[in-house]
Structures are given as C-alpha cells and as structure tokens.
N, CA and C of each residue as an Amber inpcrd file, in Angstrom:
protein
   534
-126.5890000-157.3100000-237.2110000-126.9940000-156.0240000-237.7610000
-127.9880000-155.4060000-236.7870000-127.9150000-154.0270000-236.2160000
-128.5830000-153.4070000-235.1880000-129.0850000-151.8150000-236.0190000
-130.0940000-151.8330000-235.8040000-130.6960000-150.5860000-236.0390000
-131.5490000-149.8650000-234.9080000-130.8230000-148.9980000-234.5880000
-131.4690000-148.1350000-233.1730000-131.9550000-146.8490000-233.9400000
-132.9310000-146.4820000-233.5050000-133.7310000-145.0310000-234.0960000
-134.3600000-144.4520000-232.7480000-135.2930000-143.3410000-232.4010000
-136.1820000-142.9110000-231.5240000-137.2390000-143.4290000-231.9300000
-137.6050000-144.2990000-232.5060000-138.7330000-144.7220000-233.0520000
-138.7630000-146.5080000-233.1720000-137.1770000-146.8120000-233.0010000
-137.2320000-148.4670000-233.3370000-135.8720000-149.2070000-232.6800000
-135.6560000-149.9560000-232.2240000-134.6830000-151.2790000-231.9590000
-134.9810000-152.5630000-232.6950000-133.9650000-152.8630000-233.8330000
-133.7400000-154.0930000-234.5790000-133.0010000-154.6070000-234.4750000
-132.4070000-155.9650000-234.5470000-131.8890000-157.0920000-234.5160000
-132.1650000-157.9010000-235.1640000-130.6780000-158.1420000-236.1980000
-130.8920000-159.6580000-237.0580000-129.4840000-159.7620000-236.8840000
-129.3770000-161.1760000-237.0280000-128.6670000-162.0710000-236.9280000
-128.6360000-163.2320000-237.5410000-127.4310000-164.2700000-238.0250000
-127.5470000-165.0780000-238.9840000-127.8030000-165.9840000-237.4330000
-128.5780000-167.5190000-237.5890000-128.3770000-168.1530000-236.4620000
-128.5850000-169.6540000-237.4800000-128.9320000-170.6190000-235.8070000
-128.9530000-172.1820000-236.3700000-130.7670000-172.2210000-236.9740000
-131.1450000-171.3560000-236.2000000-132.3810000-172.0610000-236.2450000
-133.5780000-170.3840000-236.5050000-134.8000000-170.2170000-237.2710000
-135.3270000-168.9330000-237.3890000-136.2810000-168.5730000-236.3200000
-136.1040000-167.9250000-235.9730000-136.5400000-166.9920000-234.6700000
-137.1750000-165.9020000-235.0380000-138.0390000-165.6070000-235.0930000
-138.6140000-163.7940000-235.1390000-139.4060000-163.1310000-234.0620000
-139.2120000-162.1390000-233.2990000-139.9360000-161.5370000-232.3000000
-139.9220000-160.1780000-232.3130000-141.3900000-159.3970000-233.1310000
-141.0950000-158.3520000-233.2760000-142.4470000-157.6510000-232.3650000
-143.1510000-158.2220000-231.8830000-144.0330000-158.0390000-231.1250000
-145.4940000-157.4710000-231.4890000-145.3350000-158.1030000-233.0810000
-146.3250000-157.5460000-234.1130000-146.4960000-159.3150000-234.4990000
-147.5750000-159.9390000-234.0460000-147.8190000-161.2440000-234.8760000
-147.9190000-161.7490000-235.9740000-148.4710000-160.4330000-237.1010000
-148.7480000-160.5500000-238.4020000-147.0560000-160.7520000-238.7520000
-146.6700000-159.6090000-238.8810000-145.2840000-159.5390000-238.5490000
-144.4580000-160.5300000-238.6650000-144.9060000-161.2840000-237.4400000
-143.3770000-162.3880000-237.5610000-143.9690000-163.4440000-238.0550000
-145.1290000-163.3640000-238.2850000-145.6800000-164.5200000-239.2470000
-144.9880000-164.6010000-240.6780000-144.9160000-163.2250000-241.4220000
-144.7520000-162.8360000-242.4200000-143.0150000-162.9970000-242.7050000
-141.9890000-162.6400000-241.4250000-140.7270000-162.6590000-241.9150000
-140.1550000-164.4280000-241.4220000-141.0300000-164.9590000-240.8800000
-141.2520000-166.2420000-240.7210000-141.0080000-166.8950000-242.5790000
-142.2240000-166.3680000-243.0620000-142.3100000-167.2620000-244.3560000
-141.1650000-166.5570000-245.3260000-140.7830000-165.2050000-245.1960000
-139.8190000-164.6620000-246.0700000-138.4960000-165.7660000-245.8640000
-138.2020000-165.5090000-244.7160000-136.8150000-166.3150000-244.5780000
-137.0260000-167.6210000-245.0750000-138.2300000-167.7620000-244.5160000
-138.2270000-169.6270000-244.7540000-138.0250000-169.9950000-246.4160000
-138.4710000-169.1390000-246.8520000-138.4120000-169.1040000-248.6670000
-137.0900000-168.7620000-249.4150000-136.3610000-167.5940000-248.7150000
-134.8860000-167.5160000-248.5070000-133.9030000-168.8040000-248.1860000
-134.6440000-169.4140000-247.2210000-133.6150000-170.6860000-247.0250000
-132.7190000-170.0460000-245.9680000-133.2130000-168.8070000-245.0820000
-132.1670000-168.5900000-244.3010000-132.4900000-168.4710000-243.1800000
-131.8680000-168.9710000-241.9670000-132.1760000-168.9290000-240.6030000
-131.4710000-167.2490000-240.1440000-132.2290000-167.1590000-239.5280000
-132.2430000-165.3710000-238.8680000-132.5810000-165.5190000-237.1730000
-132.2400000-164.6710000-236.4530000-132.8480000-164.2850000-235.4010000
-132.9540000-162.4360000-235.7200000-134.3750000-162.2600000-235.2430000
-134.9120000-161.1590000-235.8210000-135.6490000-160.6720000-233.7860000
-135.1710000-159.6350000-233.6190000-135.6580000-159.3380000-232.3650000
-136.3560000-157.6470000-232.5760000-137.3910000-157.0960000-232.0380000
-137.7660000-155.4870000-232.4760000-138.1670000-155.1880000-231.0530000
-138.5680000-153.8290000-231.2940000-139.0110000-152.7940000-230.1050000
-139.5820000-151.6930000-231.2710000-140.7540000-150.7880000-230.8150000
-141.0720000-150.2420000-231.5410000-142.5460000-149.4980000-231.1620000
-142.6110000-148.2930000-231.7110000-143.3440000-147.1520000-231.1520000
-144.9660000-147.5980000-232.1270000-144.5830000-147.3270000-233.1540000
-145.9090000-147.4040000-234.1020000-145.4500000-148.4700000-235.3030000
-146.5340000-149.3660000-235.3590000-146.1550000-150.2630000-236.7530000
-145.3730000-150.2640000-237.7000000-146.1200000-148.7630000-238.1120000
-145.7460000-148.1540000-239.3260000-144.0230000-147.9440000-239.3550000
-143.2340000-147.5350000-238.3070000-142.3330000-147.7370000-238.5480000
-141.0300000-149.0290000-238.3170000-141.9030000-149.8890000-237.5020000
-141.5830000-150.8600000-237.1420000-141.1830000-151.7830000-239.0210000
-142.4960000-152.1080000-239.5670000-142.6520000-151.9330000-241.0230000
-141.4830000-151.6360000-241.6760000-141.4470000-150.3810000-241.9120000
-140.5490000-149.7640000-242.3710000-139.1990000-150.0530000-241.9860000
-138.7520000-149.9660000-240.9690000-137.4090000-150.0340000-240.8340000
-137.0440000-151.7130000-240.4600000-138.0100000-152.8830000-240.2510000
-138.0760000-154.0450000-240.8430000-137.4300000-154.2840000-241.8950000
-137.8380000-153.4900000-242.7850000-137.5200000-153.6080000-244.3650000
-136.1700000-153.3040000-244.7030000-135.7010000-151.9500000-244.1390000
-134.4010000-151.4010000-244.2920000-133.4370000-152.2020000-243.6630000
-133.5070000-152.8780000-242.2000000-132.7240000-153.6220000-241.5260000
-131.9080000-154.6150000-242.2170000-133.3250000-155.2760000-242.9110000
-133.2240000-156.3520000-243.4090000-132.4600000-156.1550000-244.6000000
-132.4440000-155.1780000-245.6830000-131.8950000-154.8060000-246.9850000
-130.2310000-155.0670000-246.2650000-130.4130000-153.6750000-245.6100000
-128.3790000-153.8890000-244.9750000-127.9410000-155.1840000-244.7180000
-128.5950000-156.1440000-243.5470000-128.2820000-157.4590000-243.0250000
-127.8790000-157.8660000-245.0310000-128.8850000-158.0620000-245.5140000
-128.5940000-158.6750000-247.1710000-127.5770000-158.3000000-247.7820000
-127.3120000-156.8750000-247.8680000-126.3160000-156.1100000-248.6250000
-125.4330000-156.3530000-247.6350000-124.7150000-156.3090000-246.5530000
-123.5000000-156.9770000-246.2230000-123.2530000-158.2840000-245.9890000
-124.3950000-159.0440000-246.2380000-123.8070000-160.6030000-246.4600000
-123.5370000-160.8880000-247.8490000-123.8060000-160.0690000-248.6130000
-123.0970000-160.6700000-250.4440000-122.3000000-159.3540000-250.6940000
-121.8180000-158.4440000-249.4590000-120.8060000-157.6810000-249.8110000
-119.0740000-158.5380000-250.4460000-119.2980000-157.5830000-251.7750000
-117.5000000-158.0380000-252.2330000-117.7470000-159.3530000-252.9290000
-119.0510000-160.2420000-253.2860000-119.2830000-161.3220000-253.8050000
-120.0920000-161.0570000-255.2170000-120.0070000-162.1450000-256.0710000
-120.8790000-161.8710000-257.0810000-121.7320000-162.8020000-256.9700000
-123.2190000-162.4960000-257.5710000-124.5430000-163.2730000-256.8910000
-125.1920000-163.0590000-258.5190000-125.8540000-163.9460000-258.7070000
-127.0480000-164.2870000-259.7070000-127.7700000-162.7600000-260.3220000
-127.8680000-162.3320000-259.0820000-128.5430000-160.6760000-259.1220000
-129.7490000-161.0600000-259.6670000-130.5430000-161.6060000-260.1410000
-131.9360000-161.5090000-260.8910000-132.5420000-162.3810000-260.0560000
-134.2660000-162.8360000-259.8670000-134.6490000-163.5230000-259.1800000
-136.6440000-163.3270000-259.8960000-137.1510000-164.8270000-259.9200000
-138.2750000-163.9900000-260.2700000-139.1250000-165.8070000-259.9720000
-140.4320000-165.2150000-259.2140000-141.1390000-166.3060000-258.8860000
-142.6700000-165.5790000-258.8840000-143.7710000-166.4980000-259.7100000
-144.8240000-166.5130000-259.5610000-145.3530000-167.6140000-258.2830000
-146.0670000-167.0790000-257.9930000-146.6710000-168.2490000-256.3420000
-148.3220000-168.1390000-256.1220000-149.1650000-168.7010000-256.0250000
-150.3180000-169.1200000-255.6460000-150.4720000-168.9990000-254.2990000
-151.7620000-169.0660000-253.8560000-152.3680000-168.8900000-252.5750000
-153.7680000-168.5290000-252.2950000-154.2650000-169.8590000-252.1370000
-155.4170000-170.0130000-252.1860000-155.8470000-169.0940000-253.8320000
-157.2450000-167.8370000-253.2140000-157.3290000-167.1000000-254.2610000
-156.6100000-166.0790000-254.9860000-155.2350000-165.6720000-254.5060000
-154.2190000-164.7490000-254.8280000-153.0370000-165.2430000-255.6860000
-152.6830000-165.2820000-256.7610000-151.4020000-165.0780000-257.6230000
-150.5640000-163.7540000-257.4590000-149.1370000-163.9550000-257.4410000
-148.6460000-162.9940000-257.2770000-147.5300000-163.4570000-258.2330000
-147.1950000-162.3680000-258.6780000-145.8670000-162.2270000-259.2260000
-144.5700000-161.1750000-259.1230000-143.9580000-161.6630000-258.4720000
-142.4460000-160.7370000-257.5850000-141.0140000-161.0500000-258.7110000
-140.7540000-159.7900000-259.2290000-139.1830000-160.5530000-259.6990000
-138.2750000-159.3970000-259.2710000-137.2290000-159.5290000-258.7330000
-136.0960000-158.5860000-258.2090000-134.8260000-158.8680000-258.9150000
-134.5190000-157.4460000-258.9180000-132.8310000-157.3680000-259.7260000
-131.6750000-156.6300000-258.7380000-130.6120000-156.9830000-258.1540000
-130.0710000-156.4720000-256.7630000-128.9960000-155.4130000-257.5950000
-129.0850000-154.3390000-258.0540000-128.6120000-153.6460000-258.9480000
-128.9310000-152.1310000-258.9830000-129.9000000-152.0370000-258.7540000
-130.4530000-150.4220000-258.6890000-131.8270000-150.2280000-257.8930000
-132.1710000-149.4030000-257.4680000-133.0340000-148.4460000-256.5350000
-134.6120000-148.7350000-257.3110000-135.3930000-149.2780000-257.4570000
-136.5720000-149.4880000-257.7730000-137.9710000-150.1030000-257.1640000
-139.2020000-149.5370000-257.2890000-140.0370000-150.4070000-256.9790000
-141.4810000-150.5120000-257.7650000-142.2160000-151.0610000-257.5790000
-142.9970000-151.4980000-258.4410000-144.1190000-152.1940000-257.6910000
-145.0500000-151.9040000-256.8650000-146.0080000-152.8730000-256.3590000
-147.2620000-152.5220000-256.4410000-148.0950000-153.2860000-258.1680000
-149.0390000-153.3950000-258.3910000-150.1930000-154.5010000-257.6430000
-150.9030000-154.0030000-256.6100000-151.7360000-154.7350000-255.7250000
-153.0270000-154.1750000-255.4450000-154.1540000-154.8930000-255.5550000
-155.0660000-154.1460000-254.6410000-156.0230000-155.3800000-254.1750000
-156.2840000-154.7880000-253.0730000-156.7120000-155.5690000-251.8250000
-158.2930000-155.5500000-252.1480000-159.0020000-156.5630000-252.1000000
-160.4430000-156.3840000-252.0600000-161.4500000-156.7330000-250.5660000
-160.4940000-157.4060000-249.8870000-161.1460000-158.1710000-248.5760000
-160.0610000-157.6940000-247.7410000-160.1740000-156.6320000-246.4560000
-159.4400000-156.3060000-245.6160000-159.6030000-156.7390000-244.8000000
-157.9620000-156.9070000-243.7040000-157.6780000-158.0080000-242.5630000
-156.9880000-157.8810000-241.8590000-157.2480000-157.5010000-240.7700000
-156.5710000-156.6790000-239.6220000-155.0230000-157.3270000-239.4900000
-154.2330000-156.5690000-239.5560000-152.8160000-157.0900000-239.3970000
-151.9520000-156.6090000-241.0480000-152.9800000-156.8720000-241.9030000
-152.3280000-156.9190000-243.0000000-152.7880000-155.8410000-244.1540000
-151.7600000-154.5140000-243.3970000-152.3300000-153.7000000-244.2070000
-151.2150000-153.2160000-245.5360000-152.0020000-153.0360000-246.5710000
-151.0150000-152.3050000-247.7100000-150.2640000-151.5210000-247.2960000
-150.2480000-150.3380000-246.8810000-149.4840000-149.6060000-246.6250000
-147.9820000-150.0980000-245.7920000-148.6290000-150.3510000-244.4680000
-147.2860000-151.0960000-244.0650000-146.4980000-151.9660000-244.9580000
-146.8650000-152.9270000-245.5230000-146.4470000-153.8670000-246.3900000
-145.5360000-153.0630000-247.7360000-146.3640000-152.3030000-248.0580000
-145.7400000-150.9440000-249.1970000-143.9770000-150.2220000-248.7650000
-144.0590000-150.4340000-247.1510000-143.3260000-149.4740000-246.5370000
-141.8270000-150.4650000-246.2240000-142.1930000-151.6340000-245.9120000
-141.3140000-152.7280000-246.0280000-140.7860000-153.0410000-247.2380000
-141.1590000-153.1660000-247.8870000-140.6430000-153.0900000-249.4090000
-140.0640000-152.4410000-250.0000000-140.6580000-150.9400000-249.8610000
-139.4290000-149.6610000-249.8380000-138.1030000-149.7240000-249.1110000
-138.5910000-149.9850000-248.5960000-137.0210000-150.2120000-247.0080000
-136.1800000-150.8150000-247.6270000-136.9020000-152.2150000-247.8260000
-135.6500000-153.3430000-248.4850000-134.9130000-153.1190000-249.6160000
-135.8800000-152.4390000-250.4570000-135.3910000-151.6270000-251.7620000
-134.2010000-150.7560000-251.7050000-134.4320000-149.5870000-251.1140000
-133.6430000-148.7350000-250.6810000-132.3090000-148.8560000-250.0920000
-132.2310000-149.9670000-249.3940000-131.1880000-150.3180000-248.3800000
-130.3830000-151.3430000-249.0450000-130.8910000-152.2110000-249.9770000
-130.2390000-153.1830000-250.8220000-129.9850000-153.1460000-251.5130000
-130.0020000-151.6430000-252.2610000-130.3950000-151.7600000-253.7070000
-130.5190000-152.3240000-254.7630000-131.8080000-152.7420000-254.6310000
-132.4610000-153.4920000-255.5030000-133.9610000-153.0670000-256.3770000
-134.4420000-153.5510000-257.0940000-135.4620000-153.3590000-258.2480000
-135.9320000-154.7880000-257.6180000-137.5410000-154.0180000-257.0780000
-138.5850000-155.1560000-256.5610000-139.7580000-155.1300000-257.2250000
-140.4720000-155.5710000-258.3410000-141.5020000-155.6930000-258.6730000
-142.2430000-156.5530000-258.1810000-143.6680000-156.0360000-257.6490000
-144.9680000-157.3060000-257.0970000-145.7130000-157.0660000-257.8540000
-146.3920000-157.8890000-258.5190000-147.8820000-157.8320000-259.6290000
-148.6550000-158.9180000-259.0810000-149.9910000-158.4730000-258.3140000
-151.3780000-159.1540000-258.0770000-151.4850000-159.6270000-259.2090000
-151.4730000-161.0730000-259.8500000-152.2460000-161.4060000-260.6970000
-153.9710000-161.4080000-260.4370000-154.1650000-162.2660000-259.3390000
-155.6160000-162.4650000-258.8940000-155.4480000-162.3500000-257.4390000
-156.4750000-162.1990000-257.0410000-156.4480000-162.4060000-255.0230000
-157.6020000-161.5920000-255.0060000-158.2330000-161.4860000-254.2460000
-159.0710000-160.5880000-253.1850000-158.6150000-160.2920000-251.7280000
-158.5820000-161.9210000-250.8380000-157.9700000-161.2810000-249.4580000
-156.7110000-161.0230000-249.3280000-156.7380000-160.1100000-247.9620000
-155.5360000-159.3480000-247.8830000-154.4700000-160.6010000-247.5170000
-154.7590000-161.0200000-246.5080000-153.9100000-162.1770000-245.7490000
-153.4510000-162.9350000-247.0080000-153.6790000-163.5270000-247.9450000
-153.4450000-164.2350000-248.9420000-152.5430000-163.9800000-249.8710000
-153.2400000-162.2600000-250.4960000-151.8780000-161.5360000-251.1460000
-150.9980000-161.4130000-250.3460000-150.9240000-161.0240000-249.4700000
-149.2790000-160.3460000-248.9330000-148.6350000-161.4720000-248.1930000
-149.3020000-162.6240000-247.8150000-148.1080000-163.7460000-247.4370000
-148.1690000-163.8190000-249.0330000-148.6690000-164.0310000-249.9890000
-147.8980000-165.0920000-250.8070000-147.2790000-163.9350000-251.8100000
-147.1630000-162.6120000-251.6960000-145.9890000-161.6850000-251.7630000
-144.8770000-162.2620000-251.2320000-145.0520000-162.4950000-249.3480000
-143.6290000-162.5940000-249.2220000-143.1310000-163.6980000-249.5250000
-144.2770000-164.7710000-249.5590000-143.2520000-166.2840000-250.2720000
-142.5290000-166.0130000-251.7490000-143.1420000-165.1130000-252.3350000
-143.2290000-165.2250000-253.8140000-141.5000000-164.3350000-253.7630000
-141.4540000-163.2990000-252.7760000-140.4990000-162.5290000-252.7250000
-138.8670000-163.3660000-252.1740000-139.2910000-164.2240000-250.7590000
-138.5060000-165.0700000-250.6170000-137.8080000-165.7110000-251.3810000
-138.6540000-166.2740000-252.2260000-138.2100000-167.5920000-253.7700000
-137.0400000-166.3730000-254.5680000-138.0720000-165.0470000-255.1210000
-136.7600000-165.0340000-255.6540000-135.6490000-163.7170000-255.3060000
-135.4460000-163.6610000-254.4820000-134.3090000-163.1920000-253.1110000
-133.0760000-164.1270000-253.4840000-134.1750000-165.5500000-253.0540000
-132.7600000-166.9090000-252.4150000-132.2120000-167.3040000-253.8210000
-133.0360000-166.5440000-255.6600000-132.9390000-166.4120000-256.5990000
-131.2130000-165.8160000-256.6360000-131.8080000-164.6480000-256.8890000
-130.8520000-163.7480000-256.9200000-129.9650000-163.3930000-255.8720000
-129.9120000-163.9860000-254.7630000-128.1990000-164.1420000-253.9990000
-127.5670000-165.0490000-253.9180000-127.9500000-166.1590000-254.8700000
-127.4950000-167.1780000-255.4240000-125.9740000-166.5600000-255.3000000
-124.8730000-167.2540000-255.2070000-123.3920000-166.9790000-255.6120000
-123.2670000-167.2750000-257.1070000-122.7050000-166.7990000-257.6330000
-122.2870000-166.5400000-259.3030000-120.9300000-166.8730000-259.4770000
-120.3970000-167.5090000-260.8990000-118.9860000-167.6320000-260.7680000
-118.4180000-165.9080000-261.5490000-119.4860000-165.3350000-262.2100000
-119.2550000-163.9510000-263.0210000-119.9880000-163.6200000-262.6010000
-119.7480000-161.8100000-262.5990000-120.2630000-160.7040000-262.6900000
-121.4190000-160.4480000-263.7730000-122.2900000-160.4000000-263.0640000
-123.8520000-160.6360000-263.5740000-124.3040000-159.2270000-264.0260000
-123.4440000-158.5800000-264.8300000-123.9290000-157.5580000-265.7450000
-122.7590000-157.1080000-267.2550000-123.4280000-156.6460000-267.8270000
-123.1730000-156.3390000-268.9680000-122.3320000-155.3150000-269.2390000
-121.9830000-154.3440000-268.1830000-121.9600000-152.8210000-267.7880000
-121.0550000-152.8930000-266.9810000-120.0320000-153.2520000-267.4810000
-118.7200000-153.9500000-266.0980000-118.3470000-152.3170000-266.8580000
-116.8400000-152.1850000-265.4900000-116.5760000-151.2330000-265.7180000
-114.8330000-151.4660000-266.2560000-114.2780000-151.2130000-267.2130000
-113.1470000-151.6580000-267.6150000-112.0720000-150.3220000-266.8160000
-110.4990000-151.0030000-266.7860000-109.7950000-149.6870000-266.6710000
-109.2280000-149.4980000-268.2380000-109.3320000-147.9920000-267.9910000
-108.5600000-147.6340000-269.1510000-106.5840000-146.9020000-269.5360000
C-alpha cells in the first residue's frame, strides 16, 4: 500500500518481520507497539514535510492497508480493550462498520514527541479510511508518553479484536434480496 501526496510518501507492507521507519522516533516507537499488539508484522517506510501530516496520513495509510486486507471477508468487527500503564488507564473499543470517533483524553504532563493533536489526527485517518467507530477514554494518566502508548497498545488489542475472521456476518442489518 503506497500513499504519495505533496506533503507525504508511505509505505506498508505485510512482511516476515516489523520494521518501521518514518523518521519521526516517537513515531515508530508508537506503530512499533500498535502492530506488535495487532500481532502483525508490517514494513512501514515515510518521507514527510511536517509531522502533522506525516500523523495524519500514517493513520489513513494504515486504515486502507486494513480495509484491503479483510476486503470481501467477514471479521468479528467489534474489538474492545482496557490497558494500564504505569499511571494511565485507557480504554479503546472499535467497531469496523461506520465512520466515528470518540477520543476522550487529556494530557496533564507534556512530552515532546507526544503530542495530542498529532495523535488526534492519526486516529481520524484510521477512522476515516477504515471505516470504523474508534472510541479512546483516559480513565486515569497524567503523562503524555504513557497515555498515548498505552492508547496504542490498548488500540492494537482491540484491532487484532475485531479483524478476527468470523464464520458470519457480524451484523444484524444484513441486507436481504427481495
């Protein structure tokens, strides 16, 4: 999956082993622990003008790469994990079904690398591009570094939730012919 913009070059790829190089450390720290929580090996390569969209279209890359690997399949669709970290609880549950987001957070101890906004902007992306319904709820935390990795672990868990393979169609709202 390649995403070229005037603003960005992405690369993912399914591989043997997880790789990330986006030339943002926080960054590949962060899609480091996503995948790793996913259970999925990636090679993830970037280029990129300003964070912010680096961020961003991170997020979107990644939604498509998702949405055409469970294209034409039926998957669990629901996913939901509370996770700890250090002083931060988080709670993430996603539904791969419709356009939503939801990220109740606030940061009390700021930390260079790990800012809300970007993090806000990745999430949108993935949302948008996968369509999916992502809720994050801070239970507790203060530092930043703390909430938003254990966002993305918490998000990872339930991702690898909900693309689970299914033997049925995981809604209620099938569409019959008439």
């Amino acid at each position: 999956m390649i995403r070229k913009t005037n603003e960005t070059y992405i690369e993912i790829n399914s591989s043997e082993n997880l790789v990330v190089d986006t030339n943002d450390t926080v960054l590949n720290h962060l899609l480091k622990t996503l995948f790793y929580y996913m259970e999925k090996n990636v090679t993830i390569k970037a280029k990129f003008d300003l964070k912010h969209h680096l961020w961003e279209d991170i997020g979107i890359t990644i939604g498509q790469f998702l949405k055409e690997d469970i294209k034409d399949k039926n998957i669990r669709r629901f996913g939901t994990s509370i996770l700890p970290m250090d002083d931060a609880l988080i709670l993430v549950s996603v539904d791969i079904s419709r356009v939503y987001t939801n990220i109740d957070i606030n940061i009390g101890t700021q930390e260079e690398g790990f800012e809300l906004g970007n993090f806000k902007e990745l999430v949108f992306g993935l949302c948008r591009s996968l369509s999916a319904t992502i809720h994050i709820k801070q239970i507790n935390g203060e530092n930043a570094h703390h909430i938003i990795e254990a966002s993305f672990k918490a998000l990872g868990n339930s991702l690898k939730q909900a693309l689970e393979l299914s033997e049925k169609l995981e809604s209620t709202n099938k569409v019959y012919k008439v």
